[in-house]
N, C-alpha and C positions, 0 to 999 in steps of 0.2 A: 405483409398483407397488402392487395393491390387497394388502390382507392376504389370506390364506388361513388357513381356508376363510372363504369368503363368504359362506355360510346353512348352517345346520343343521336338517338335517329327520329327525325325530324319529317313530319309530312311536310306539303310544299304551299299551295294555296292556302291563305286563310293562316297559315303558322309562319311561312318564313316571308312570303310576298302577297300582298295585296293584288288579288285576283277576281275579287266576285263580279266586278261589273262585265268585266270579258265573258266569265261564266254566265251569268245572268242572261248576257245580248244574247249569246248560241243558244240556248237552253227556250228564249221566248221563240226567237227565231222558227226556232227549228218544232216547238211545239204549234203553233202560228200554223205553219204550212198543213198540220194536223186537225187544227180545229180542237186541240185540248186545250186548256185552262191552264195559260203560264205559270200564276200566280202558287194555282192549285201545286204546278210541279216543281215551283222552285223550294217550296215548303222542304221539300224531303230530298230533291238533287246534291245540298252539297257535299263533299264527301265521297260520295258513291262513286263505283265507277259508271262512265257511260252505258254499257251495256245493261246494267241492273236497271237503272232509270227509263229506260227503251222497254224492256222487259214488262215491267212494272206499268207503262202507261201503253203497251201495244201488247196487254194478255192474250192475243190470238196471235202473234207473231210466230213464224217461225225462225227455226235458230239463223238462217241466213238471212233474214229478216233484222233482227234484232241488230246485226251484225251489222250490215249497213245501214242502221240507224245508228248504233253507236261513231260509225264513222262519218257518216254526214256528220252529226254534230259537232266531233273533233275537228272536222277541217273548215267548219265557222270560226273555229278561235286561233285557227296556226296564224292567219297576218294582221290579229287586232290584242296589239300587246298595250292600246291606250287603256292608260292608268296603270299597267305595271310597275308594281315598283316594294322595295324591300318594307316590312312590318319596322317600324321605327325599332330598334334598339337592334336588328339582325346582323349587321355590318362588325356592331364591336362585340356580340356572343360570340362568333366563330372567328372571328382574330382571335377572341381569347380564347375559343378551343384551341388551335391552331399554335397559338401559342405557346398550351398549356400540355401539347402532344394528348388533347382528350379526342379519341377518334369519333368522327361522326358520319352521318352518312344521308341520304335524301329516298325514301318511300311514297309514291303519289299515284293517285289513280287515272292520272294521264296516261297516255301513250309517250314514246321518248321522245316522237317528234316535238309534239306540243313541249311537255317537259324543258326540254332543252330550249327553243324557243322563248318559255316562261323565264326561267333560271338566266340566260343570256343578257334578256330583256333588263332583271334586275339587277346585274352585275353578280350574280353568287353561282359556283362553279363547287361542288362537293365532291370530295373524295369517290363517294359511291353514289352512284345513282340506281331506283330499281321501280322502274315503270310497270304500270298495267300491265303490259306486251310481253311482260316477261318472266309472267309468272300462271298460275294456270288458274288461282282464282283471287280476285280481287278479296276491298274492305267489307266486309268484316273479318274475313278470314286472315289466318294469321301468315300467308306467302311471302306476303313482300317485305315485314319486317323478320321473318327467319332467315331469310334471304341476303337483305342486310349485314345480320349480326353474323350469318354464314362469311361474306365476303370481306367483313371488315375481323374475320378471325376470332370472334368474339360469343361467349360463352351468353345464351340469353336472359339468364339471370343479370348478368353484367351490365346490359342495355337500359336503356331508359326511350322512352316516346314522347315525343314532344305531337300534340293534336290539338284541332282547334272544333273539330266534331263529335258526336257520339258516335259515331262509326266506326272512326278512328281509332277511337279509345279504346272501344272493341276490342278492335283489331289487334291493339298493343298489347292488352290482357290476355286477348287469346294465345300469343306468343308469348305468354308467361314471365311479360315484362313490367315492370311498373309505368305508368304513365304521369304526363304532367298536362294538366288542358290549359289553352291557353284560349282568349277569348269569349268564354261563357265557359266551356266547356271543363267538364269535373272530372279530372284525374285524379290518383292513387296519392299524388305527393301533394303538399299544402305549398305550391308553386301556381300564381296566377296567374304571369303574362313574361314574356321573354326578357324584360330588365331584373325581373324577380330570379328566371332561372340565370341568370347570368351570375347575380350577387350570392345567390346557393352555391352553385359550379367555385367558387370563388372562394368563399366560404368551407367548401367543404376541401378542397387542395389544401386551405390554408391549416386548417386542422389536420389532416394527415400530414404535413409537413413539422405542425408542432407535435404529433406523436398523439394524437387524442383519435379516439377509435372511430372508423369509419363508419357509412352505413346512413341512417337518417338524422340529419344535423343539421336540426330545424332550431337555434339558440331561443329565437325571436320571434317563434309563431310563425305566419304564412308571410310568402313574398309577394 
């Protein structure tokens, strides 16, 4: 029997890199120029992709419309990567995947430019990457982690989601996956923040290794 979970896929802001205050600056910015109520829209922005959030505060838009508002706003955040930087404890999770041959992989409602830009910025480089742009409907919907667990070969039960939003988490459920929230956020497993998932991932190798059955191998209660 293979261990479980099999890959973990990882949204990017908010779960693997500290991102809000870039998002924050584009998001007033760009509502500013509008005359809506920042504060109003940063409520519900994180998470989502660009175009929903456009959608949502420009209800008379049309779809080209929308379209270049989602890109204005994306191209406030491609050269302001101040304060980028990795969520403490991200550095030594994915050495230990990496180490541990546990496949993972990167889902974000970026576009790839930004994306890769963000990712760059904090020194973290994933296996798989699978942006906004490359899929046909963003979070909540389940594309871009099927997509994923498509390209890392992997069976979706198999998967796990790591999120730091309800969107997210969505998202992950929607693709028939377990999730883990990290940050406030309440996922499926009794896992709280990424040092917790790290000591689980850990934990649970270590027991398949001594022959004890895989699956949910919570010894100690919540991480």
């Amino acid at each position: 029997m293979n261990p479980w979970p099999g890959a973990v896929l990882f949204d990017m802001d908010g779960t693997l890199l500290e991102s809000h205050e870039s998002v924050e600056r584009a998001w007033t910015t760009w509502a500013e120029r509008r005359g809506i109520d920042a504060t109003a829209l940063l409520e519900h922005a994180h998470g989502l992709p660009a175009d929903v959030t456009v959608a949502r505060w420009l209800p008379d838009a049309s779809a080209d419309e929308i379209a270049e508002g989602a890109a204005e706003q994306l191209a406030l955040q491609y050269d302001d990567v101040a304060g980028i930087e990795p969520i403490d404890g991200v550095r030594e999770l994915l050495a230990f995947l990496d180490d541990a041959k546990i496949p993972w992989a990167v889902h974000t409602s970026a576009d790839a430019r930004l994306a890769e830009v963000r990712l760059g910025a904090a020194g973290i480089t994933p296996p798989i990457l699978v942006t906004r742009d490359q899929i046909a409907s963003g979070k909540p919907a389940p594309d871009g982690y099927l997509r994923a667990a498509e390209l890392l070969g992997m069976d979706n039960s198999d998967c796990i989601v790591v999120e730091d939003t309800v969107v997210g988490i969505q998202s992950g459920r929607n693709a028939g996956m377990q999730t883990v929230g990290v940050r406030g956020a309440e996922g499926d497993l009794p896992v709280r923040d990424i040092a917790g998932l790290h000591l689980w991932l850990m934990l649970t190798r270590q027991n398949n290794e001594e022959g004890e059955p895989t699956g949910f191998p919570f010894p100690f209660g919540s991480f």
